[in-house]
N, C-alpha and C positions, 0 to 999 in steps of 0.2 A: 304382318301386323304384330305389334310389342305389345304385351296384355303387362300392366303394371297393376300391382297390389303392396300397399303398403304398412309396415307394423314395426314397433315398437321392440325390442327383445328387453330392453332396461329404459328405464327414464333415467337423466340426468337431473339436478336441479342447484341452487346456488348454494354455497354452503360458505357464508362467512365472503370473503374478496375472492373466493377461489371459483371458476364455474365450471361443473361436473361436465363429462362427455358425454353425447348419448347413445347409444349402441341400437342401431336399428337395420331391420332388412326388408327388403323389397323383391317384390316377385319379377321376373323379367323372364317371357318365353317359358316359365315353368321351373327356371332355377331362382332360388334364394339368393339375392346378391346381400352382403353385409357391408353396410357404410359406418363411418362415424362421422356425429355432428357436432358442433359447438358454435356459438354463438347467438347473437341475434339477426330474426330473420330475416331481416329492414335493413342490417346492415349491409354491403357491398359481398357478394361471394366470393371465393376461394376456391375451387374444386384442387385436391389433392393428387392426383394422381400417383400409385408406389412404380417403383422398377421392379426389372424382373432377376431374382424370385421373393420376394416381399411380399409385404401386405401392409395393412392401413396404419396397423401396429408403428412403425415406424415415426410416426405424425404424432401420436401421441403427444409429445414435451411441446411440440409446435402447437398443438389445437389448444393447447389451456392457454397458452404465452399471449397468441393473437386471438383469444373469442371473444375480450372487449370492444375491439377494431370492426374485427369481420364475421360474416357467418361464412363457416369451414365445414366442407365435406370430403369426409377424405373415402372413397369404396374399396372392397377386396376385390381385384378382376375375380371372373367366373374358375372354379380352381385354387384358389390363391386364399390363405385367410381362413376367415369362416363364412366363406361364397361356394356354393353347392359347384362343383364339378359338373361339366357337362359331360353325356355320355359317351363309349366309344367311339357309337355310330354318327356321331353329330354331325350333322350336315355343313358341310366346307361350302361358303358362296361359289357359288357358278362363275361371277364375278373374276375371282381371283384367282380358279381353276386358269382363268383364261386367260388373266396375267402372268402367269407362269408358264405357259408354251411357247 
């Protein structure tokens, strides 16, 4: 089971024709994941996904261009960003152990 907790690090808010980003993170399994948001919430979603090795950072110039249009979420995978790292020992699905033999 995925325990979600969610928080704020910055608020964004409107300033003039321009609409701020907002920098927030969310707990997942006990790590801090970091997204950015923009947008309104009503409008049609976007989730962002970076490659690898990025991070959200990247989205940037696109989240102010489209947050009229859409509401945009862009996350740092776990690792990546400012998304807590998972530890050594982290447990690898069972799963995919066994797609790999």
């Amino acid at each position: 089971m995925c325990r979600l907790e969610k928080t704020d690090r910055a608020a964004g808010r409107r300033v003039g024709e321009v609409l701020m980003v907002f920098y927030r993170t969310v707990m997942v399994d006990g790590l801090s994941i970091f997204y950015r948001e923009a947008g309104r919430p009503d409008a049609p979603t976007l989730l962002l996904l970076h490659g690898f090795p990025s991070s959200s950072r990247m989205y940037e110039p696109l989240l102010t261009r489209l947050s009229a249009h859409y509401h945009l979420v862009a996350p740092d995978y776990p690792g990546f960003g400012h998304s807590d790292a998972p530890g050594a020992k982290a447990a690898f699905p069972t799963r995919s152990i066994k797609l790999l033999k």
